[in-house]
C-alpha positions in Angstrom: -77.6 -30.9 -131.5 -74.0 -31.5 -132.4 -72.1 -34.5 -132.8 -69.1 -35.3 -130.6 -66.9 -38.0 -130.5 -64.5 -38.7 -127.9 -61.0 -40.8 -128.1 -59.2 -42.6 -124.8 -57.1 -45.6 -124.8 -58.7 -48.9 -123.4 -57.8 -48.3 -119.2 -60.1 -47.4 -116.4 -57.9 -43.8 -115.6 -58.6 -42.8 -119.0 -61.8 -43.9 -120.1 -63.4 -42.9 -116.7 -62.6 -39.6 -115.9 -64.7 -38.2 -119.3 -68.0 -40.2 -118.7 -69.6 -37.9 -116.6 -68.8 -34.6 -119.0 -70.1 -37.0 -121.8 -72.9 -38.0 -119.7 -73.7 -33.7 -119.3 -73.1 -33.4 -122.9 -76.1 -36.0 -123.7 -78.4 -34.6 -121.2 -77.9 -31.4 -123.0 -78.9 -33.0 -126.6 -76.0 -33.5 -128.3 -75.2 -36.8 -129.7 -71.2 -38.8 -128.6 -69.4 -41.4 -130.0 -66.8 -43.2 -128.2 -64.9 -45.6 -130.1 -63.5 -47.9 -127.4 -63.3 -51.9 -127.0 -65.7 -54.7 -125.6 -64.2 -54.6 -122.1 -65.7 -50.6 -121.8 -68.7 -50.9 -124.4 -71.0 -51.0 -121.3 -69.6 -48.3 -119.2 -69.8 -46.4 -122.1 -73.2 -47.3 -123.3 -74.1 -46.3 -119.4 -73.1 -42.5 -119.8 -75.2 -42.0 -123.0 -73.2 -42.9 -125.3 -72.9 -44.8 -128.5 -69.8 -46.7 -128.0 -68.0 -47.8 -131.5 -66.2 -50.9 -131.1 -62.5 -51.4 -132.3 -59.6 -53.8 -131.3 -56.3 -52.9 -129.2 -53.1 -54.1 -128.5 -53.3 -52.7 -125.1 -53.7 -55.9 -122.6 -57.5 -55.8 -121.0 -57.7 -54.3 -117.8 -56.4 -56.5 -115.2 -54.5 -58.3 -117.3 -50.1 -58.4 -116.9 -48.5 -55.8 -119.5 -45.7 -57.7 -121.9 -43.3 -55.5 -120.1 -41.7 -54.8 -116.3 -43.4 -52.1 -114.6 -40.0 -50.1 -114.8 -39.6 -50.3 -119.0 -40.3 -46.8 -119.2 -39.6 -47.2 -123.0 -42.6 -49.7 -123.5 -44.8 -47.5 -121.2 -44.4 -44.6 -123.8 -44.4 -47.0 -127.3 -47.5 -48.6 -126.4 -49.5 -45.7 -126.7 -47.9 -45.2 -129.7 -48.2 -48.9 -130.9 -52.3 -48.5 -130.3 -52.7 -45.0 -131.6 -50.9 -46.8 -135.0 -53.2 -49.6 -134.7 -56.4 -47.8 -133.9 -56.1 -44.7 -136.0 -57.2 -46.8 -139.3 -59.9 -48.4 -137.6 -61.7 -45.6 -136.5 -60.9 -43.4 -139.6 -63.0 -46.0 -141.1 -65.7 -45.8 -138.3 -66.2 -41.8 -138.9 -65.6 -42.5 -142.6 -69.7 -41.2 -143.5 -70.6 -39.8 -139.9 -67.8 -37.4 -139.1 -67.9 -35.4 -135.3 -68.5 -31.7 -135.5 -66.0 -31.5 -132.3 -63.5 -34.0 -131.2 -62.7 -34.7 -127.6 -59.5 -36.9 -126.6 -57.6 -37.9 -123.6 -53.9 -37.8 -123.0 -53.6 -41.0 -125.0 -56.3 -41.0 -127.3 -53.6 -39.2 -130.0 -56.0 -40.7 -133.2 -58.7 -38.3 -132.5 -56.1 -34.9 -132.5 -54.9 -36.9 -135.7 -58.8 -37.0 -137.9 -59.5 -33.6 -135.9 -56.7 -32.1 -137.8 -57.4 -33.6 -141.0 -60.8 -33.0 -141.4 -59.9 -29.1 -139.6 -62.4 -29.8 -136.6 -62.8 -28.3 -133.1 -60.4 -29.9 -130.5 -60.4 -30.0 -126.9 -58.4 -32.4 -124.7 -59.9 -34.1 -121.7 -56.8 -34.3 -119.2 -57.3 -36.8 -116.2 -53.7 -35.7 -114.5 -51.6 -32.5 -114.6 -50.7 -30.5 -117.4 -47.7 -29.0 -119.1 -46.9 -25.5 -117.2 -44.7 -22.5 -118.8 -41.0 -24.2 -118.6 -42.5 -28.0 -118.4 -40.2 -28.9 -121.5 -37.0 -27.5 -120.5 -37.8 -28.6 -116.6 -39.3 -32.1 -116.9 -39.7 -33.2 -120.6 -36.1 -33.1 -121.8 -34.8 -35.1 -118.9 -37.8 -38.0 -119.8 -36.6 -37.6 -123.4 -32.6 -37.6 -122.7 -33.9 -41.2 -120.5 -36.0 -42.6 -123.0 -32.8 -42.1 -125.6 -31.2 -43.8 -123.4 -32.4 -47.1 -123.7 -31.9 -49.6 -126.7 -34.4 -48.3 -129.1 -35.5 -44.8 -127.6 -34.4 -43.1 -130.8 -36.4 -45.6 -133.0 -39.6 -44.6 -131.1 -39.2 -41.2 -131.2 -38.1 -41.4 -135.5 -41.4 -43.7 -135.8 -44.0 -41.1 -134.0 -42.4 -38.4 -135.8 -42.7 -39.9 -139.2 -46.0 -41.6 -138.1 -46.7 -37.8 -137.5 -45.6 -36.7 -140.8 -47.6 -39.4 -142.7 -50.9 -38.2 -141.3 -50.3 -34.4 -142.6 -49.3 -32.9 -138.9 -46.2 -30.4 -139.4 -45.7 -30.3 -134.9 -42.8 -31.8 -133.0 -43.4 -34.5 -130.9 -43.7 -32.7 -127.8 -46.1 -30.3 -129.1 -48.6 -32.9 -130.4 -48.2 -35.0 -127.0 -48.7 -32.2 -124.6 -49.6 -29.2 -125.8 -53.4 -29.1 -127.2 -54.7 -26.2 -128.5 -57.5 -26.8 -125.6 -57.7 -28.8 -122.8 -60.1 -29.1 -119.9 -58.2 -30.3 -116.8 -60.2 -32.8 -115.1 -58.4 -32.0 -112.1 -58.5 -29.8 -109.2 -55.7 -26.8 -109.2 -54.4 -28.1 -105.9 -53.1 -30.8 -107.1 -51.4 -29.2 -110.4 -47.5 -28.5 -109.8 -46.4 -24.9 -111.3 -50.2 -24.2 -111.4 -49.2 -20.2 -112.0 -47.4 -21.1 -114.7 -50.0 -23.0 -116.6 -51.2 -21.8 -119.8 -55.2 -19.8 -119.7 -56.1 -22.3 -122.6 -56.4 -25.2 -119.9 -59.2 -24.9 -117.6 -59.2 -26.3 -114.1 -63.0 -27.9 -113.6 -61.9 -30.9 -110.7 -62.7 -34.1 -110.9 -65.9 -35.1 -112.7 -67.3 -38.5 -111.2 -70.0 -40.4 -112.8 -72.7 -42.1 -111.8 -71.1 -46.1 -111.7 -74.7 -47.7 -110.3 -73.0 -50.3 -113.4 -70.5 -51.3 -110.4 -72.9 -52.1 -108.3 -73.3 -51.0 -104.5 -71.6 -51.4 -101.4 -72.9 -51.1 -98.0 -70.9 -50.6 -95.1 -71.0 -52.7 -91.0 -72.6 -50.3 -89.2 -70.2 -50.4 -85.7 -66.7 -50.3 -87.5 -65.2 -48.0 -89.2 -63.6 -49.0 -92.9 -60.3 -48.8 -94.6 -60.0 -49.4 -98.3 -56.9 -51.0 -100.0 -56.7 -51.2 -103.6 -54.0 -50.4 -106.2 -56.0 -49.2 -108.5 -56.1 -51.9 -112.1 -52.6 -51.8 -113.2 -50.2 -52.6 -110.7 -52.8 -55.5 -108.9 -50.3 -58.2 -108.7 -49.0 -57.8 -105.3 -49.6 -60.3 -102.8 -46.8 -59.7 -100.5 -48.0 -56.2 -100.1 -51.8 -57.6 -99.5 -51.0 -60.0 -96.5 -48.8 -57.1 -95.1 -52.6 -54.8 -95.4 -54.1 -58.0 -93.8 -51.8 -58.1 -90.7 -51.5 -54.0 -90.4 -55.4 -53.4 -90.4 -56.8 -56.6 -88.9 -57.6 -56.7 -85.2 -57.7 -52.9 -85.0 -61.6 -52.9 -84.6 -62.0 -51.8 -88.3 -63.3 -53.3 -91.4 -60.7 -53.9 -94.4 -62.2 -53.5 -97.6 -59.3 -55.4 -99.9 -59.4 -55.1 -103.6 -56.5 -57.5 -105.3 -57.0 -57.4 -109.0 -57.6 -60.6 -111.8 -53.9 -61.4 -111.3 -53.5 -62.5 -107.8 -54.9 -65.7 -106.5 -56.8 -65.3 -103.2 -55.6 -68.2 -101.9 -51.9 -66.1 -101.9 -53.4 -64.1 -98.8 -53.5 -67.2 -96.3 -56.3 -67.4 -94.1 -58.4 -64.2 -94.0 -59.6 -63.0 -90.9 -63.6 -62.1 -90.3 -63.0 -58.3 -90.1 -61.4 -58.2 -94.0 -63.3 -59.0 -97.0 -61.0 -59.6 -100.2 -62.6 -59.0 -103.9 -60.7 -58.8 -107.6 -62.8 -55.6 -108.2 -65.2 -53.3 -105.5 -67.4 -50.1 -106.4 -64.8 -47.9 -105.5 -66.9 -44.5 -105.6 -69.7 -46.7 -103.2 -66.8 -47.6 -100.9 -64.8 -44.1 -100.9 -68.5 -42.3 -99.7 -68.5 -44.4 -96.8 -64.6 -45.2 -96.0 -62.5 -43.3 -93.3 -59.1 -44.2 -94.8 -57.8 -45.5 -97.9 -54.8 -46.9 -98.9 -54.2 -45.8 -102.7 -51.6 -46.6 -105.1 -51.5 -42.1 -105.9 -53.5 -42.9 -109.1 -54.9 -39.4 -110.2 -58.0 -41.3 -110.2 -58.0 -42.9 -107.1 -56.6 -39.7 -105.5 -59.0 -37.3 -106.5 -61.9 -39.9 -105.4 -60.1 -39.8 -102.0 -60.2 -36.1 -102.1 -63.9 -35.2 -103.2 -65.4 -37.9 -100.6 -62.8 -36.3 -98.2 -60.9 -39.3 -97.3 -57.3 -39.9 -95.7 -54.7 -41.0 -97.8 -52.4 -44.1 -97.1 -50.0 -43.5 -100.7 -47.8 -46.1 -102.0 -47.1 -45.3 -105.1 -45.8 -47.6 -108.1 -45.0 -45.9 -110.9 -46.2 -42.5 -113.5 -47.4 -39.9 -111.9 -48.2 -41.7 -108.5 -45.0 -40.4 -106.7 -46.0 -36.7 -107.5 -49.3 -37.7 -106.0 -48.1 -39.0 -103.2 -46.1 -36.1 -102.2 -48.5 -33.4 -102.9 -51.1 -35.7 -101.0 -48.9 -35.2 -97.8 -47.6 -31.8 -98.6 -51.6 -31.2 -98.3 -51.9 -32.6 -94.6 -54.1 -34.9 -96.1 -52.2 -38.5 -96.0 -49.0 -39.9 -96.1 -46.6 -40.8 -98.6 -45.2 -44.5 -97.7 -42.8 -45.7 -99.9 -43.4 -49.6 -101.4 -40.0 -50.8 -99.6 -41.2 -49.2 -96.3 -44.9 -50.5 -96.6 -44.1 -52.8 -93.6 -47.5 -53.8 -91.5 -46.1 -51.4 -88.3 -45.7 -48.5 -90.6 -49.2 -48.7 -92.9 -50.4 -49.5 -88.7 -49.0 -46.2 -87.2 -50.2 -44.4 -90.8 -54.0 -45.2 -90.5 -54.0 -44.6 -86.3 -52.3 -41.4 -87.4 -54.2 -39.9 -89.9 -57.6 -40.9 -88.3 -56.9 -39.5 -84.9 -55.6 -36.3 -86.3 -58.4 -33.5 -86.4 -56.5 -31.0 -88.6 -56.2 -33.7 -91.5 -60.0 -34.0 -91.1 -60.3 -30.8 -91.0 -57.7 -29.7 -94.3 -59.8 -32.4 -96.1 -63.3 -31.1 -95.4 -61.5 -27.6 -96.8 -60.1 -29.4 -100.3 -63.5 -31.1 -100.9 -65.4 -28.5 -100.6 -63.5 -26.5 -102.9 -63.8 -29.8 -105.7 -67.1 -29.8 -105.2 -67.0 -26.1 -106.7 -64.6 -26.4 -109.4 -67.9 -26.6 -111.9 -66.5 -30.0 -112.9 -69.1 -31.7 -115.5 -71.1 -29.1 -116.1 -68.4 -26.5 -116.9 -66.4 -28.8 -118.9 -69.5 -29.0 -120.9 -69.9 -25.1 -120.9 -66.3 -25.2 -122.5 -67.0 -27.3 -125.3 -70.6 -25.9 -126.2 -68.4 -22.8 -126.6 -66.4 -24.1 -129.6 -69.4 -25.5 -131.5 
């Protein structure tokens, strides 16, 4: 039995995708540690486990960031500003207990910190695409020459390199960040851009889904069929867009599954017709396994939920990765990519009709699930990581 410990940052799409490799890890004997906060100690606790608490300065789930969607600077310094706060907290945590293997997600940069200190195993749990051979030139130097851009862009990158250089780590920033010297891709290959370019130290398992019975269940009317809305737990506060769902879906003889987030108020919607039911938070896996459309925001999440249950896509992307998404997601045949400004009522309308009478996109989706659902996904990623022990 080894010990493992496993670093995220505090948000649903990065906590998540590892809990079912964790889960396949503690059915095989080995003991995990996930140092996380209050708001995930239970989902945590539910995958085996032993959850190590610690505070953040990332907002709780739900909850508005202290920035504008569009401040890409403050998307990338608050991962920075929490690995800086956690990394002391947790050094303390493993101070008498240390891991013999460290996993981490994108964002959890403390554990590659203590795995390079104390000279441990490393492997990094990606729940989106990877780097490819060319990424930085191709993709990463434009994001840096933006980032510079922007009153204080050169601070944040002097701070993470010196923050670097303080714990010991001789790498350039882009190195540390995205290029691990293992990673397990949590992600199907069909939805990785340049994926012949991609280095043979990432492997490919698909999307790894755990059981959520925590959520609770969700059964579905047994005459209509049922489109899901929801925009994922970041980008919730959208009302406008939510009555324009309501008056595109309603009356069509389906059911509308509406998921609106802490941060709107209900009463924002207006009156709510019988055939939609409105909630801050649904079982999404429960509702995906019986759904015939979704409308998704392109989270990698959310997408490869769509994908595995074999689910037309409705995108409408906000921000990150989500407009990659939503391309490849029609590039597939499998949905549509609608942009926010053209989310009118007649167009999400003619989308769902669309999709859902069209028996090649039923037909290209039964195709990509099938081949998700042989990726290996928990149980090789746990193959992968019993190999470096």
């Amino acid at each position: 039995m080894a010990h493992i410990a496993m670093f995220a940052v505090p948000a649903h799409g990065h906590v998540n995708p590892s809990l079912a490799v964790i889960s396949e890890l503690v059915r095989r004997g080995h003991r995990v540690t996930f140092p996380t906060t209050a708001h995930f100690a239970d989902a945590v606790a539910a995958s085996g486990a032993r959850p190590l608490p610690h505070d953040s300065v990332f907002p709780e789930p739900g909850k508005p960031w202290p920035y504008a969607d569009d401040d890409i600077l403050m998307a990338f310094r608050s991962f920075f500003d929490e690995a800086v706060h956690v990394l002391p907290q947790v050094e303390k945590l493993y101070a008498d207990d240390r891991p013999d293997l460290v996993l981490y997600d994108i964002g959890g940069y403390p554990g590659r910190v203590l795995a390079h200190k104390w000279d441990l195993p490393l492997v990094q749990l990606s729940p989106t695409y990877v780097g490819w051979d060319g990424y930085e030139e191709e993709v990463a130097a434009g994001v840096e020459q933006l980032v510079r851009s922007v009153p204080g862009g050169d601070d944040y990158y002097a701070d993470f390199t010196a923050w670097l250089a303080g714990n010991g780590i001789d790498l350039p920033y882009d190195h540390f960040t995205g290029r691990p010297p293992r990673c397990v891709a949590l992600i199907p290959r069909v939805l990785q851009p340049h994926a012949d370019r991609v280095s043979d130290h990432v492997a490919f398992v698909g999307p790894t889904l755990a059981d959520r019975a925590h959520q609770g269940t969700w059964s579905a009317p047994s005459d209509r069929p049922v489109v899901l809305v929801s925009l994922g737990s970041a980008f919730t506060d959208r009302p406008a867009f939510y009555r324009d769902c309501v008056e595109a879906f309603s009356g069509l003889g389906w059911h509308v599954v509406l998921q609106i987030g802490s941060r709107t108020d209900p009463a924002a919607l207006g009156e709510v017709p019988g055939d939609v039911e409105v909630h801050p938070w649904v079982p999404q896996l429960a509702i995906l396994a019986q759904a015939s459309a979704f409308v998704t925001h392109a989270g990698m999440g959310g997408t490869m939920e769509g994908l595995y249950h074999g689910v037309p896509m409705i995108a409408v992307p906000q921000a990150a990765d989500q407009f990659q998404n939503a391309e490849r997601i029609q590039e597939l045949g499998v949905g549509v990519h609608v942009p926010v400004e053209e989310a009118t009522p007649e167009r999400l309308r003619a989308a769902l009709l669309g999709l859902t009478s069209d028996p090649g996109v039923a037909d290209r989706l039964a195709v990509i699930s099938a081949e998700l659902r042989d990726n290996g996904g928990a149980a090789r990623a746990a193959d992968i990581i019993e190999g470096l022990l």
